[in-house]
C-alpha positions in Angstrom: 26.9 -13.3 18.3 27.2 -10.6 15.6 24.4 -8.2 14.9 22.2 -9.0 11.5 22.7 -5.7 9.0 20.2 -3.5 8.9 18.0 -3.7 5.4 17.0 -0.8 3.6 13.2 -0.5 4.1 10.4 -1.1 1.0 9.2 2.5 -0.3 5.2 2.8 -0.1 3.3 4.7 -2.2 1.6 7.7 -0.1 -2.0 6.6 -1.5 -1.8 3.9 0.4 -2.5 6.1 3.5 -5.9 5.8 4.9 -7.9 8.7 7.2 -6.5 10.3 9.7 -2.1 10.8 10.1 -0.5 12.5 12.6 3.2 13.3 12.2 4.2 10.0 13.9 1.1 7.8 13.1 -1.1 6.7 10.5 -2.8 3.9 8.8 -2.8 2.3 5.7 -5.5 0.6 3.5 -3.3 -2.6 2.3 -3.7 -5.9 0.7 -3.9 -8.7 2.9 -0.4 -10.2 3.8 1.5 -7.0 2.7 2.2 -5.9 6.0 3.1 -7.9 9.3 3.6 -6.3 12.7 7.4 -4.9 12.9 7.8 -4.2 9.0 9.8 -0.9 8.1 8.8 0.7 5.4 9.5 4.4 3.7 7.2 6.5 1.9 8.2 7.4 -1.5 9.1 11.0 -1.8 9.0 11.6 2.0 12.3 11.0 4.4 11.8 9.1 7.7 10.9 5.2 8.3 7.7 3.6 9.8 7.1 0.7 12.1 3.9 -1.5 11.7 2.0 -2.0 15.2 -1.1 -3.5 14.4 -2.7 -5.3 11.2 -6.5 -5.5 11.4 -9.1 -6.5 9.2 -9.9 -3.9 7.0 -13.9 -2.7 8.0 -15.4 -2.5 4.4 -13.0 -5.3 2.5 -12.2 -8.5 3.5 -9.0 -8.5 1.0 -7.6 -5.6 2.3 -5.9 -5.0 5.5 -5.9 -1.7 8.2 -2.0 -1.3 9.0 -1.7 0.8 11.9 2.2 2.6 11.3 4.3 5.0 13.6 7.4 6.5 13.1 10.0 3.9 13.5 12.9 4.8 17.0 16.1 6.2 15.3 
C-alpha cells in the first residue's frame, strides 16, 4: 500500500468568515455543498491550513451552509 500525495489545499477568501474566530477555530458562512467534513482549505493571504468539523444548516439561509473549521494537525 503506498500513501496517496498530499494536495495542496483550496485558498478561501477571509470574508467568508462568519462571527466569532479564535486562533484555531472559526466558522464560515458558505454555499451549500462547498464544504464537506474533512476538507482543507487555506485562507488567502494568511499561512496555516483548516480542517472542516461540522457543516450545519445555515440559521437565516437555507442556501447557505455554517462550516465549523479548526486549524488542521501538522
Amino acid at each position: 500500500m503506498t500513501a496517496e500525495p498530499m494536495s495542496t489545499p483550496r485558498t478561501v477568501e477571509t470574508s467568508l468568515r462568519y462571527g466569532d474566530c479564535g486562533a484555531r477555530w472559526g466558522n464560515l458562512a458558505a454555499p451549500s455543498g462547498a464544504f464537506a467534513v474533512g476538507d482543507e482549505f487555506a485562507f488567502a493571504g494568511e499561512e496555516g491550513r483548516r480542517v472542516v468539523r461540522r457543516v450545519l444548516p445555515f440559521p437565516t439561509d437555507p442556501a447557505k451552509r455554517l462550516v465549523h473549521y479548526e486549524a488542521a494537525p501538522d
